[in-house]
C-alpha positions in Angstrom: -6.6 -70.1 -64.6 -5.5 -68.0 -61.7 -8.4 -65.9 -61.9 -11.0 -68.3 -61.0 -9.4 -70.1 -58.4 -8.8 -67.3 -56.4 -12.7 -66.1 -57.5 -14.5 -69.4 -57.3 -14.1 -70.4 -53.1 -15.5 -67.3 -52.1 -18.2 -66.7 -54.5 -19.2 -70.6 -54.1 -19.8 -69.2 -49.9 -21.4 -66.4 -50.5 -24.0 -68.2 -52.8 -24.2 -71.2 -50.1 -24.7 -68.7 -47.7 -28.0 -66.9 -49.3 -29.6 -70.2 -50.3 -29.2 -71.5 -46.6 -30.2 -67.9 -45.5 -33.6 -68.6 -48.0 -34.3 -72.1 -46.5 -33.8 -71.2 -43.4 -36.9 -68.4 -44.0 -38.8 -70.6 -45.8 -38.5 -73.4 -42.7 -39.2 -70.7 -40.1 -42.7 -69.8 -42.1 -43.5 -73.6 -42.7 -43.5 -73.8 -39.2 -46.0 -71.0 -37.9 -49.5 -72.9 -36.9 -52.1 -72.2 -39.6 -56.0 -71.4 -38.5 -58.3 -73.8 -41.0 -62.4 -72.8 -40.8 -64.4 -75.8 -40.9 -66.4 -76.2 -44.0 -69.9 -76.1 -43.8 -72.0 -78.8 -45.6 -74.5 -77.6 -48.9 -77.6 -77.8 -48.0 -79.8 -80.7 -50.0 -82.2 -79.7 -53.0 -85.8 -80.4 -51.6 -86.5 -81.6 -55.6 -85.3 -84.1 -57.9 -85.9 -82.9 -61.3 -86.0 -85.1 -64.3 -86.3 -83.4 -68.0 -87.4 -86.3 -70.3 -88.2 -86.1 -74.3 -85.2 -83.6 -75.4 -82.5 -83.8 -77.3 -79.1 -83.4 -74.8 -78.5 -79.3 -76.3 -82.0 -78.7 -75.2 -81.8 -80.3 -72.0 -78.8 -78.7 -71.3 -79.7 -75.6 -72.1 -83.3 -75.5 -70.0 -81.0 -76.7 -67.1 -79.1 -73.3 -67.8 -82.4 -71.1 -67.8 -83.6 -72.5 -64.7 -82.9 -71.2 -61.4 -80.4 -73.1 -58.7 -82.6 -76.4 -57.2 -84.3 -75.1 -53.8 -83.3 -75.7 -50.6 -86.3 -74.4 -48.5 -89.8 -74.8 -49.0 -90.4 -71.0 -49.8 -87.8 -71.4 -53.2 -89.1 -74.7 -54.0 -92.8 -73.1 -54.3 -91.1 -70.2 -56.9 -89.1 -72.9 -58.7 -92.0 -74.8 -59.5 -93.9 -71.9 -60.1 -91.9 -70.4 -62.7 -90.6 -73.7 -64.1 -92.6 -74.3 -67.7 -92.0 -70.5 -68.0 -88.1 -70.8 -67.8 -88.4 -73.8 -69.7 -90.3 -72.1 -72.9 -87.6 -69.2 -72.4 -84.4 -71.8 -72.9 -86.7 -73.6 -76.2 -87.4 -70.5 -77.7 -83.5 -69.1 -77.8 -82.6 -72.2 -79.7 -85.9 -71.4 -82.2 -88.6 -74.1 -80.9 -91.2 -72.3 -80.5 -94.6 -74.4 -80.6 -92.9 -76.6 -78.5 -95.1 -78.4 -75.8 -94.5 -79.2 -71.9 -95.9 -81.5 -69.5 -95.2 -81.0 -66.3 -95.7 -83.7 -63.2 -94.7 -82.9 -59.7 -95.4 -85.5 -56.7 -95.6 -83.9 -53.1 -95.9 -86.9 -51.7 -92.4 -87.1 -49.8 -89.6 -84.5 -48.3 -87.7 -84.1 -51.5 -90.8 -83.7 -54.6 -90.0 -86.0 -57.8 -90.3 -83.3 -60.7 -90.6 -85.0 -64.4 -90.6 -82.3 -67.3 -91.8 -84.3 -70.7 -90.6 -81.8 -73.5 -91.8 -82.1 -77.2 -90.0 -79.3 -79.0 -91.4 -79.1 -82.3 -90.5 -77.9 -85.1 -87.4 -75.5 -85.2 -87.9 -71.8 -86.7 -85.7 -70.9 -89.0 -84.3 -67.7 -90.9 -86.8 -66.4 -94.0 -85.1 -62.7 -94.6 -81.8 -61.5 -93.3 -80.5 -58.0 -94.0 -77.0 -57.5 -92.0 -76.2 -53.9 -93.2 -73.2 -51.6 -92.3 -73.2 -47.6 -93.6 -71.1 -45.0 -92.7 -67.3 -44.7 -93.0 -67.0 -48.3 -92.1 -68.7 -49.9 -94.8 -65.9 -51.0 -96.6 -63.8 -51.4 -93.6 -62.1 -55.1 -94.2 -62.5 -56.5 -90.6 -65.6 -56.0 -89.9 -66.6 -57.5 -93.7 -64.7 -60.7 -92.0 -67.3 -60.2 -88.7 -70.5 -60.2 -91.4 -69.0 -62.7 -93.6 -68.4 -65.3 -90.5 -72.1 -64.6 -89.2 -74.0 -68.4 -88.6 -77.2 -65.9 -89.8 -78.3 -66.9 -92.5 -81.9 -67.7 -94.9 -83.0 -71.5 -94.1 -80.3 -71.5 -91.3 -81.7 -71.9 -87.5 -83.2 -69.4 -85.6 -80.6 -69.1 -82.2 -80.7 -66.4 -80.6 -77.5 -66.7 -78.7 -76.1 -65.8 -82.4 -78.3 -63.0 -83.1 -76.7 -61.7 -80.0 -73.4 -63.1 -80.6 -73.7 -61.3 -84.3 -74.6 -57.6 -82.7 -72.0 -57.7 -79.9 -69.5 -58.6 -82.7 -70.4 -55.6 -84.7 -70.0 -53.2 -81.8 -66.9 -55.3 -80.1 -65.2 -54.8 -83.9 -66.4 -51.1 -84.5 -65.1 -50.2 -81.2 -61.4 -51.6 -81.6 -61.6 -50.0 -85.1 -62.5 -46.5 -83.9 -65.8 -46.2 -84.4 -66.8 -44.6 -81.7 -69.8 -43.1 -82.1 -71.6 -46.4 -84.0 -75.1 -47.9 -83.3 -77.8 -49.8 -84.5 -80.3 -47.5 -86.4 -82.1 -51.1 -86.7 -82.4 -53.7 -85.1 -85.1 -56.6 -84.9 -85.6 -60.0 -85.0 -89.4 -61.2 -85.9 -90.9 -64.2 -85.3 -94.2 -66.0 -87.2 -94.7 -68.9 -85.3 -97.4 -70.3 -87.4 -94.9 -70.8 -90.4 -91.7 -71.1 -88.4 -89.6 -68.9 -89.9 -88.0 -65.6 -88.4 -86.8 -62.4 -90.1 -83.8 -60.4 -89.3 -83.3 -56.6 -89.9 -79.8 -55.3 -88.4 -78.4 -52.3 -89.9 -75.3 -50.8 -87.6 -74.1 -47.1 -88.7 -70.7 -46.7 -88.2 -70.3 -42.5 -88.5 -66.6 -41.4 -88.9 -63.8 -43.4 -87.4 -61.9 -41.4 -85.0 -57.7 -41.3 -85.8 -54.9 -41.2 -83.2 -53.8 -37.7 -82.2 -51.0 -36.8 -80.0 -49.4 -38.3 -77.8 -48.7 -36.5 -74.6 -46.3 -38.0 -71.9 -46.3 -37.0 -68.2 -42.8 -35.1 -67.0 -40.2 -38.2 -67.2 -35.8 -38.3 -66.9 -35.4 -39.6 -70.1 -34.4 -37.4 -73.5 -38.2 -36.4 -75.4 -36.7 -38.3 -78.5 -36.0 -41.3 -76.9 -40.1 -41.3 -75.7 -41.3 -40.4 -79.0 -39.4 -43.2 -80.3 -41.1 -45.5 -79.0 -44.3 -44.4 -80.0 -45.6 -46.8 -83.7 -47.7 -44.6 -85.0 -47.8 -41.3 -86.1 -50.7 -39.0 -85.8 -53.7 -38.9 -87.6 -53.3 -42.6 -88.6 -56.7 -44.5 -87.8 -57.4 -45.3 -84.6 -57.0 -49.3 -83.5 -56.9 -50.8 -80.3 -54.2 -52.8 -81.9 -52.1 -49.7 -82.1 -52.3 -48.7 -78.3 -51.4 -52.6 -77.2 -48.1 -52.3 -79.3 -47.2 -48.6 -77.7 -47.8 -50.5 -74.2 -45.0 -52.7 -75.2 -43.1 -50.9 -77.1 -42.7 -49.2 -73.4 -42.4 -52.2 -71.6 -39.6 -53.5 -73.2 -37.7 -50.5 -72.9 -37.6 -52.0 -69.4 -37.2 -48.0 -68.0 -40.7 -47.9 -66.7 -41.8 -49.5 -63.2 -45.6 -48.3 -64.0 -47.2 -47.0 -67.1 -50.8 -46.5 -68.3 -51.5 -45.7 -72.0 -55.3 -43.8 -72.1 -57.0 -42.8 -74.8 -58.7 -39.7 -74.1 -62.0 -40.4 -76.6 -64.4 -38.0 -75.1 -62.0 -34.7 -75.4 -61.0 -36.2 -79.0 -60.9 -33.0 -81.4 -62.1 -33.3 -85.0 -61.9 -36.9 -84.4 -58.5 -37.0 -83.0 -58.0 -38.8 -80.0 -55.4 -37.3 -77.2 -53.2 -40.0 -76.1 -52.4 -39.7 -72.4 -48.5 -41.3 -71.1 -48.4 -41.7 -67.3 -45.2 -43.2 -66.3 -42.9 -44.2 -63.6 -39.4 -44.8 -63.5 -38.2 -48.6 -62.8 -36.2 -49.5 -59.9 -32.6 -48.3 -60.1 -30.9 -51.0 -59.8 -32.3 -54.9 -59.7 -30.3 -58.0 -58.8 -32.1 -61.5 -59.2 -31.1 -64.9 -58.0 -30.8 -67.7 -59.6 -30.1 -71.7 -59.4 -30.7 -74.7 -61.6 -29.0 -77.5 -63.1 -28.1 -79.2 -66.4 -26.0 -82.2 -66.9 -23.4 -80.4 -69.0 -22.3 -77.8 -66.3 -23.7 -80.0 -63.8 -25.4 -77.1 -61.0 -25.4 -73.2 -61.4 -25.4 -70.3 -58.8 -26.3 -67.1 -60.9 -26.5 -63.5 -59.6 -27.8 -60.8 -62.1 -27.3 -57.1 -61.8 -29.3 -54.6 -63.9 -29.4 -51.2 -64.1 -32.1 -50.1 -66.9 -31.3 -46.3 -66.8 -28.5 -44.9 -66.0 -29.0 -41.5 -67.1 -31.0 -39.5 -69.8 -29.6 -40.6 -72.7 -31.5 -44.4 -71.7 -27.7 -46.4 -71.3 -28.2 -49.6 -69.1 -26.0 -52.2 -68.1 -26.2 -55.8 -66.8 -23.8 -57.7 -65.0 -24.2 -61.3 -65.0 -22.5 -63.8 -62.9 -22.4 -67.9 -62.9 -21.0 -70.1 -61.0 -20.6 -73.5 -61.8 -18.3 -76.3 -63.3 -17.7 -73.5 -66.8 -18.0 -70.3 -64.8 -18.4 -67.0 -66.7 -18.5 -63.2 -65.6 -20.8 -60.9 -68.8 -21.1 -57.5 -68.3 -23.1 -55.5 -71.6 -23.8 -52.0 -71.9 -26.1 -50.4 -74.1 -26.6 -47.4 -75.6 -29.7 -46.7 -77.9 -29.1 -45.0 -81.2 -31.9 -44.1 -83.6 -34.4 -46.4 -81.3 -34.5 -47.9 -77.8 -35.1 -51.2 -78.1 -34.9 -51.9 -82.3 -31.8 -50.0 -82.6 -29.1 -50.4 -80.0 -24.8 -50.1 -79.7 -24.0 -52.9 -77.6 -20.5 -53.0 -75.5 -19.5 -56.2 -74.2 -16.6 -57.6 -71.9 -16.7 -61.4 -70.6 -14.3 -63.7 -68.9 -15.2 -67.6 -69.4 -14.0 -70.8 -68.6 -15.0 -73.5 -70.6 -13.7 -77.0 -71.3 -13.9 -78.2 -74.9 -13.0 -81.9 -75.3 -9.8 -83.1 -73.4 -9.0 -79.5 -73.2 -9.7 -76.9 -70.1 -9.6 -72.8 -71.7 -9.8 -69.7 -70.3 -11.3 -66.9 -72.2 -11.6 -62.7 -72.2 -13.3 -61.3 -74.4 -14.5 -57.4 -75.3 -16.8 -57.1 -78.4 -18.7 -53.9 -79.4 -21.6 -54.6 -81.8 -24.6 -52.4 -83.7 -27.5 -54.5 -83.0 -30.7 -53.7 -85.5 -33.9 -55.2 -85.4 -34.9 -54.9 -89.2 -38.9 -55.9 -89.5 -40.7 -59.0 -89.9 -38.5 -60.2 -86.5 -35.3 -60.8 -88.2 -32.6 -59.1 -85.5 -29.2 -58.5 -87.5 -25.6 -57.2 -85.7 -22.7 -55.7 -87.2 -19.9 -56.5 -84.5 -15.7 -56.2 -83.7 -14.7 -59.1 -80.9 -11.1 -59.6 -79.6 -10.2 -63.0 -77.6 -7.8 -63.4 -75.2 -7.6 -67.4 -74.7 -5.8 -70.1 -72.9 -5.5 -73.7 -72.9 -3.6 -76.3 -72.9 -3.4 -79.4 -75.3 -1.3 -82.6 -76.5 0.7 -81.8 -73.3 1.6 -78.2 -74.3 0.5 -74.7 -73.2 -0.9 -72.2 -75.5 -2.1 -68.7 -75.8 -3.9 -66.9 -79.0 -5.3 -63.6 -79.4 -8.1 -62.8 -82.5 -9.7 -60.0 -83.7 -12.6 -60.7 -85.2 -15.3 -58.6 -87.6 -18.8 -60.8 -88.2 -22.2 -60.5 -88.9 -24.9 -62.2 -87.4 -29.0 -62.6 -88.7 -31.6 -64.1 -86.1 -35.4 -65.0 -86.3 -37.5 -66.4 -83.9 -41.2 -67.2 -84.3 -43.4 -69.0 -82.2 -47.1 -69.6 -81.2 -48.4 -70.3 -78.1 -47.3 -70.2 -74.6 -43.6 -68.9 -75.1 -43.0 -71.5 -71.9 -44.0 -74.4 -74.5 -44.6 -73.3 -78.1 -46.9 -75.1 -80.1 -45.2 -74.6 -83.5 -42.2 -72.3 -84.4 -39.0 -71.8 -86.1 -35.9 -70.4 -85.4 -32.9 -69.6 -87.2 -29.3 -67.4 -86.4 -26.8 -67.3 -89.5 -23.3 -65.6 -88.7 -19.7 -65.1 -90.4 -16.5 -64.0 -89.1 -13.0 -63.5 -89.9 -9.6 -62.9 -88.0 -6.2 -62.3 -90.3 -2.7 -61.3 -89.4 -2.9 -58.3 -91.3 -4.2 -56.5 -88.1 -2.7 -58.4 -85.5 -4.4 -61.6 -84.9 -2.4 -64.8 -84.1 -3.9 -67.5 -87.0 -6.2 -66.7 -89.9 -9.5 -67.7 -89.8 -12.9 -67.4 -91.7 -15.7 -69.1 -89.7 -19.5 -69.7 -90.7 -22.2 -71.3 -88.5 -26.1 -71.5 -88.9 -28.0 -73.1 -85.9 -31.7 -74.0 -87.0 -34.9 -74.8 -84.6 -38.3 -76.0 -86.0 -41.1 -77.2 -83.8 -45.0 -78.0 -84.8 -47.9 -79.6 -83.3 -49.8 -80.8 -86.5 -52.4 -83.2 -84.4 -53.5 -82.7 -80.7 -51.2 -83.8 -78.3 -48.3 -85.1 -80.8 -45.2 -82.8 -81.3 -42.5 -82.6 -83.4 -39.0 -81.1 -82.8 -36.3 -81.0 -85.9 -33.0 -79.2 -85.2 -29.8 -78.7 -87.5 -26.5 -77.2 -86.3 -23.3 -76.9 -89.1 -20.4 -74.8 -89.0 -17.3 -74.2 -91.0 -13.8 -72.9 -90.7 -10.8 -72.0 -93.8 -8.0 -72.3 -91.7 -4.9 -73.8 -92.8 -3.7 -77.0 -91.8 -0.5 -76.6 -89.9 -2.4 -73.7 -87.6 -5.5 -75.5 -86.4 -3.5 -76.9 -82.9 -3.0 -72.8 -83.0 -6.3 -72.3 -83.3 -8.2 -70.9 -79.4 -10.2 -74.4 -78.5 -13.5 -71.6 -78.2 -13.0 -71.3 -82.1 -13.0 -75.1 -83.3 -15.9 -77.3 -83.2 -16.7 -80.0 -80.6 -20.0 -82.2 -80.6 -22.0 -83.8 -77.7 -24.3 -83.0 -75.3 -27.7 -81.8 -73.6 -28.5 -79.5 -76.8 -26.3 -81.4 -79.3 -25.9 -85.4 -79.8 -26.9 -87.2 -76.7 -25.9 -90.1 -74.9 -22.4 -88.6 -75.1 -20.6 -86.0 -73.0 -20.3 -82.1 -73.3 -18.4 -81.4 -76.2 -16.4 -84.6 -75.7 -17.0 -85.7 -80.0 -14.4 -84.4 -82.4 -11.3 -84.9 -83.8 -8.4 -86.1 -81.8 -4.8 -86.2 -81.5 -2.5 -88.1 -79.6 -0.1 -87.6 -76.9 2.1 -88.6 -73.6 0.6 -88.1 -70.7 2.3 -87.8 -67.4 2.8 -91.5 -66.9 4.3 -91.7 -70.1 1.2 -93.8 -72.1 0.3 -92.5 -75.7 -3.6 -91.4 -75.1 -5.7 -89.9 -77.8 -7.2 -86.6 -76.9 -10.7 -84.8 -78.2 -9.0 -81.7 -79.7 -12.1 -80.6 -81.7 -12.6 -80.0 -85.6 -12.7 -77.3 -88.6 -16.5 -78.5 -89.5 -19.6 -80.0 -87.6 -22.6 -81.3 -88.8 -25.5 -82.0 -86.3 -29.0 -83.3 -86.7 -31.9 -84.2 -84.6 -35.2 -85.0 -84.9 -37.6 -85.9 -81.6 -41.1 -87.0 -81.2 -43.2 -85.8 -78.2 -46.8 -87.4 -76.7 -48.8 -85.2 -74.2 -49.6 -87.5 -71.4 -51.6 -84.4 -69.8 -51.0 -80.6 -70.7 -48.2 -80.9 -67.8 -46.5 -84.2 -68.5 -45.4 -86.1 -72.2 -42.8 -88.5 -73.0 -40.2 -88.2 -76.2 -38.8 -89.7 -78.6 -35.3 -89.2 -80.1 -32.0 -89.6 -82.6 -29.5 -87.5 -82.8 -26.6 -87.6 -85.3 -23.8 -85.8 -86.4 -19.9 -84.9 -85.1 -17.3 -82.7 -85.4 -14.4 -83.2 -88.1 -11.6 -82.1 -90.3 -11.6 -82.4 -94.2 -11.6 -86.4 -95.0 -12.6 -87.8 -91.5 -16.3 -87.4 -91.0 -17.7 -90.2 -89.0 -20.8 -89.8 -87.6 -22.4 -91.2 -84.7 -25.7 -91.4 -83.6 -27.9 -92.2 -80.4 -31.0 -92.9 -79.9 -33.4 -92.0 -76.8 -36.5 -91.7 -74.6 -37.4 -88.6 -72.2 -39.9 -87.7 -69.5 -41.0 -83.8 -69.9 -42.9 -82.0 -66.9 -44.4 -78.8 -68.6 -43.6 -76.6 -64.9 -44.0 -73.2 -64.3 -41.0 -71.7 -64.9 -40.6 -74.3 -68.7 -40.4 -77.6 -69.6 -38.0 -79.7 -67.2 -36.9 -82.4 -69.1 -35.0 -86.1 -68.4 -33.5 -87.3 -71.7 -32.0 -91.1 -71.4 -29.6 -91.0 -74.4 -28.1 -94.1 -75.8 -25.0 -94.4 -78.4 -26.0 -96.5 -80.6 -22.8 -96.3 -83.1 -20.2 -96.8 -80.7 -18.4 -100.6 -79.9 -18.9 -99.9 -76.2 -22.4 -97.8 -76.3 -22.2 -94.9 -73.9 -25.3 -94.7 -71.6 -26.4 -90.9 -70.8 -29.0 -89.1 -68.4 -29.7 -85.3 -69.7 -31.3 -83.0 -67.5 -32.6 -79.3 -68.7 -35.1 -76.6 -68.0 -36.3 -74.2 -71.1 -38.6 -74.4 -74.0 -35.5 -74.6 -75.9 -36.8 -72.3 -78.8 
């Protein structure tokens, strides 16, 4: 453990030091005076107006036509003046048009009394509706959906917020699809108020739907088939809006670009084909955030992240991360794209990590190298080579193991909503690994794990959260004390079973401890099996309170003995993700252990 105790002191300063430094700033502006304007006071309205007679859609929708209550005598002449007018206006959008008003206004004080007595009528509704669309997007699918979802309809409601609604729609849809040069060749709406009933005549003409054409970047450091990569489409396919949001990030992520703008160039479009115009700047060379936070596992965290998206043409980057805290750990990845940028990456990795797995404290290195592929449908999949270095000490004796490991790893993640606090997803990661003493690695080992996440808000305000993690090791008997602690499984925890420590759950062995008393130690297992299943209630859309039990444990082949707890929580739905207090409570055990877990993420 040299390495960290000569590391950790003066790492623990310097991150004291820039946190006091930020305070310290953040006092020093608290404390400058600050100017406040006095607020002036509304005026009054010089009417009170009371709209009697209507149901509470019309009244709310004449209050909508009319114009803001006066506050002078000049606009309370106009308001009056125009106020049966306005009034008619508001009826007749919603189809009442042989509607009758009364209107009484009393001048007899400062601010006039105003009583409207509204008799609406009978409603006008649709006779004949003809919602045509010609040209090349007549037998486009989306805007079939836009016609087919119309409230227009014979012996529906005349409204002519939907008539409106309906023809933006066509042109809002036409546009998106490429059809630019669409338009209404008709277009009325007719009205026989002695029968009540309304006719509707809408024909849109699409003409020819334009098609991408090509893409033309501005003069940028990075190799021209590394840009073109991360165009999705190829030229000539139909134009969509759709299709230029995806090449915006597509860029993005590619996290080389401080500034970009993607413009379609539609007016010098060429037998339909629309010039695609790249303006882009390069990111910031280098980027270092700062970061703190807390979880009751690792107790508080200092972390410093270097990042260098570009390093030369080829579109390498590294990152460099650093945290400090009770399991400290130094990652450094470097990246090199292969037949894409971001889908399609060779991934070099070194780490140094100290963890502590049961009764037993470990220090790790580590170097992996890995082709990571993202293969469609948002399944990411790795090919990867790892070797571990590792160190621990257990059942009063020191140990050291070194593994080269092959494995394969699949990943998914869906979700909907805010990414801060999904309302419904899933995710799942499946890998497998093996180390053998054919090529040099101290025990043999073939491991399997699959980690599973599913969340879902079926009803308003009431969420549910299942999650499943197993794993599985073949390794013989007589080398599983041999076995690096980072490879065996432990249970227990903020993300595992709580009301019980980090990875304290497991299998154990016995020893003699320095005073010379046998004492059973938490040496961890060849299996685990862990399951959870929470309830959540939204207070507000910022606070809800949960629900839990969690089950499960580590173990070897013939000892499985779960436990369980059971729990509330307080969530705070913040800013930055859900900060949540979980009060775990082990329900199996003789003495029941009694746990507060603290943690900041939407977890999914």
């Amino acid at each position: 453990m040299t390495f960290w105790r000569q590391l950790k002191p003066n790492l623990w300063l310097a991150a004291l030091f820039i946190l006091l430094s930020m305070n310290l700033a953040h006092a020093e502006d608290s404390e400058r005076p600050r100017l406040l304007k006095k607020r002036e006071k509304a005026p009054e309205p010089l009417v009170q107006l009371a709209i009697r007679g209507a149901s509470d859609r019309i009244t709310a929708n004449i209050e909508a036509y009319l114009t803001p209550l006066p506050t002078t005598a000049a606009e309370r002449r106009a308001f009056v003046f125009t106020l049966e007018k306005q009034a008619q206006q508001a009826l007749e959008a919603l189809g009442y048009y042989n509607a009758e008003l009364s209107l009484v206004v009393e001048q007899d004080s400062e601010i006039w009394p105003i009583n409207l007595e509204v008799k609406p009528g009978p409603q006008v509704h649709y006779r004949f509706v003809m919602i045509w669309v010609e040209g090349e997007a007549s037998g486009d699918p989306e805007l079939g959906k836009v016609l087919e979802n119309s409230a227009i309809a014979p012996g529906k409601p005349l409204h002519h917020g939907q008539y409106q609604t309906l023809k933006n729609s066509i042109l809002s849809e036409a546009l998106v699809r490429g059809y630019f040069d669409g338009k209404f060749v008709q277009s009325s709406l007719e009205v026989d108020r002695d029968q009540n009933l309304a006719d509707v005549t809408l024909v849109f003409d699409s003409g020819e739907r334009y098609l991408l054409g090509e893409v033309r970047f501005n003069e940028f450091d990075l190799e021209p088939e590394l840009l073109e990569a991360l165009i999705p489409f190829e030229p000539g396919q139909a134009y969509t809006s759709d299709a230029i949001a995806s090449f915006n990030s597509s860029l993005l992520e590619s996290g080389y670009f401080g500034d970009l703008r993607v413009l379609p160039l539609v007016d010098k479009a060429e037998q339909q084909r629309i010039p695609i115009d790249v303006q882009l700047s390069a990111a910031s060379r280098h980027t270092v955030d700062l970061g703190v936070g807390y979880t009751t596992d690792n107790g508080p965290r200092a972390t410093t992240t270097w990042r260098t998206p570009k390093i030369n043409r080829a579109g390498h980057s590294q990152q460099l991360t650093l945290e400090l805290s009770k399991n400290p750990q130094l990652n450094w990845v470097y990246r090199i794209p292969l037949e894409h940028p971001t889908q399609d990456q060779l991934l070099f990795n070194a780490v140094i990590d100290q963890d502590q797995y049961g009764d037993i404290d470990s220090e790790q290195y580590g170097l992996r190298v890995a082709r990571q592929t993202h293969l469609g449908g948002g399944w990411v999949r790795e090919y990867y080579l790892r070797w571990i270095q590792e160190q621990w000490k257990a059942v009063g004796q020191d140990f050291d193991a070194q593994l080269l490991l092959p494995g394969i790893s699949w990943s998914k993640t869906k979700r909907w909503g805010s990414p801060l606090d999904p309302r419904r997803g899933f995710r799942q990661s499946y890998s497998i690994e093996h180390a053998d003493t054919i090529w040099g690695a101290d025990t043999r080992i073939t491991q399997a794990r699959s980690q599973l996440k599913w969340i879902d808000t079926p009803f308003a305000g009431h969420r549910f959260v299942l999650r499943a993690d197993l794993g599985a090791s073949q390794v013989d008997n007589a080398e599983l004390l041999d076995l690096p602690p980072s490879m065996r499984f432990f249970a227990g925890g903020d993300i595992s079973i709580r009301g019980f420590g980090y990875q304290s759950l497991g299998p154990k062995e016995e020893t003699i401890n320095d005073q010379g008393e046998t004492v059973s130690l938490v040496v961890g297992g060849r299996y685990l099996m862990v399951g959870s299943a929470e309830y959540q209630y939204y207070l507000s859309d910022s606070w809800r309170v949960a629900t839990f039990i969690d089950a499960g444990n580590a173990f070897n082949t013939q000892d499985f003995s779960p436990v369980y707890s059971v729990g509330i929580g307080l969530h705070w739905i913040s800013p930055v993700g859900p900060i949540k207090a979980d009060f775990g409570y082990g329900i199996s055990e003789d003495d029941p252990p009694f746990r507060l877990h603290l943690t900041i993420g939407s977890g999914l």
